[in-house]
C-alpha positions as semicolon CSV with decimal commas, in nm:
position;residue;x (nm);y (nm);z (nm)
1;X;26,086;7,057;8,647
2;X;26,431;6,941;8,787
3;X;26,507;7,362;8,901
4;X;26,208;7,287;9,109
5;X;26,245;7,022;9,226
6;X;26,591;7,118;9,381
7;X;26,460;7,453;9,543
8;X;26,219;7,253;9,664
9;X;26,496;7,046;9,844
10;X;26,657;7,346;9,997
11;X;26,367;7,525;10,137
12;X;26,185;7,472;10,518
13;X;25,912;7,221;10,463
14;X;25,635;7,473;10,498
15;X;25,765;7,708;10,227
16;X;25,820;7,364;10,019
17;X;25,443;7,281;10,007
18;X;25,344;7,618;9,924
19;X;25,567;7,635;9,610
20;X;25,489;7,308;9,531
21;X;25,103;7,357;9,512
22;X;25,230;7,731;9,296
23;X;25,480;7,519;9,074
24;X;25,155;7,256;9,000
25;X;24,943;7,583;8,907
26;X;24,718;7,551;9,226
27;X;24,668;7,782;9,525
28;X;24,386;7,676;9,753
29;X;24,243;7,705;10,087
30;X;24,495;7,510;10,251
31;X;24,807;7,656;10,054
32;X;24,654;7,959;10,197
33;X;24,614;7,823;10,532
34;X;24,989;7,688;10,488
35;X;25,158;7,987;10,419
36;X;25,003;8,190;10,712
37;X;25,182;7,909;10,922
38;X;25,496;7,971;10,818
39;X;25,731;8,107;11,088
40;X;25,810;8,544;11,118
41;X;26,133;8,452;11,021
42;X;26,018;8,222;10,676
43;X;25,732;8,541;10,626
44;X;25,985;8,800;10,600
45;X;26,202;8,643;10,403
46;X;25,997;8,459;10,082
47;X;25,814;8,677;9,883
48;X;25,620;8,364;9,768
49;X;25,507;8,298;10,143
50;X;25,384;8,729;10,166
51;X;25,194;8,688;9,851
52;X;25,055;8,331;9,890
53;X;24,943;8,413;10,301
54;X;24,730;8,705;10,160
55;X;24,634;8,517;9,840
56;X;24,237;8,449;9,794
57;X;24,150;8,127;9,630
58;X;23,908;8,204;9,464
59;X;24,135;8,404;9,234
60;X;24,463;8,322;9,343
61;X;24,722;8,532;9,200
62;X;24,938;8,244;9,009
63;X;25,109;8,441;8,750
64;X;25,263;8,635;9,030
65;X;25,319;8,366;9,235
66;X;25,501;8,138;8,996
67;X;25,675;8,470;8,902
68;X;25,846;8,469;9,222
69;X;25,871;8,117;9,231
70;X;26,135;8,144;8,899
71;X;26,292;8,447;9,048
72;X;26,382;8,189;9,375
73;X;26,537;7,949;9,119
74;X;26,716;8,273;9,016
75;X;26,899;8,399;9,315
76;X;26,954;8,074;9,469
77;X;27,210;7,837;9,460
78;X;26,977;7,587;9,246
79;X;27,218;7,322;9,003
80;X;27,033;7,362;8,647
């Protein structure tokens, strides 16, 4: 949970509550709603924020979502 945690840190505070609600194994409404907030700039560049914005709840896609969410922890600068 700590490799979390820290690219939670690191990220824009919209993009941090959407893969927080991914990393607890939830997308709803409102992560939904959240993502298609984000800024052009935060939707072009997180593949979580593309997938989650066009997500629906009712059968949210969370295997590919937390999929992305461990390839972040890959290819950023995240202290194990």
């Amino acid at each position: 949970m700590a490799r979390y945690m820290e690219l939670i840190k690191i990220l824009p505070p919209l993009v941090s509550a959407v893969v927080w609600d991914v990393v607890n194994g939830r997308i709803t409404q409102s992560t939904v709603d959240l993502a298609q907030a984000t800024s052009r700039e935060e939707f072009d560049r997180y593949d979580i924020i593309r997938c989650v914005a066009a997500a629906n709840p009712k059968y949210p896609p969370l295997e590919l979502a937390m999929g992305l969410v461990n390839e972040m922890i890959e290819t950023t600068a995240v202290a194990s």
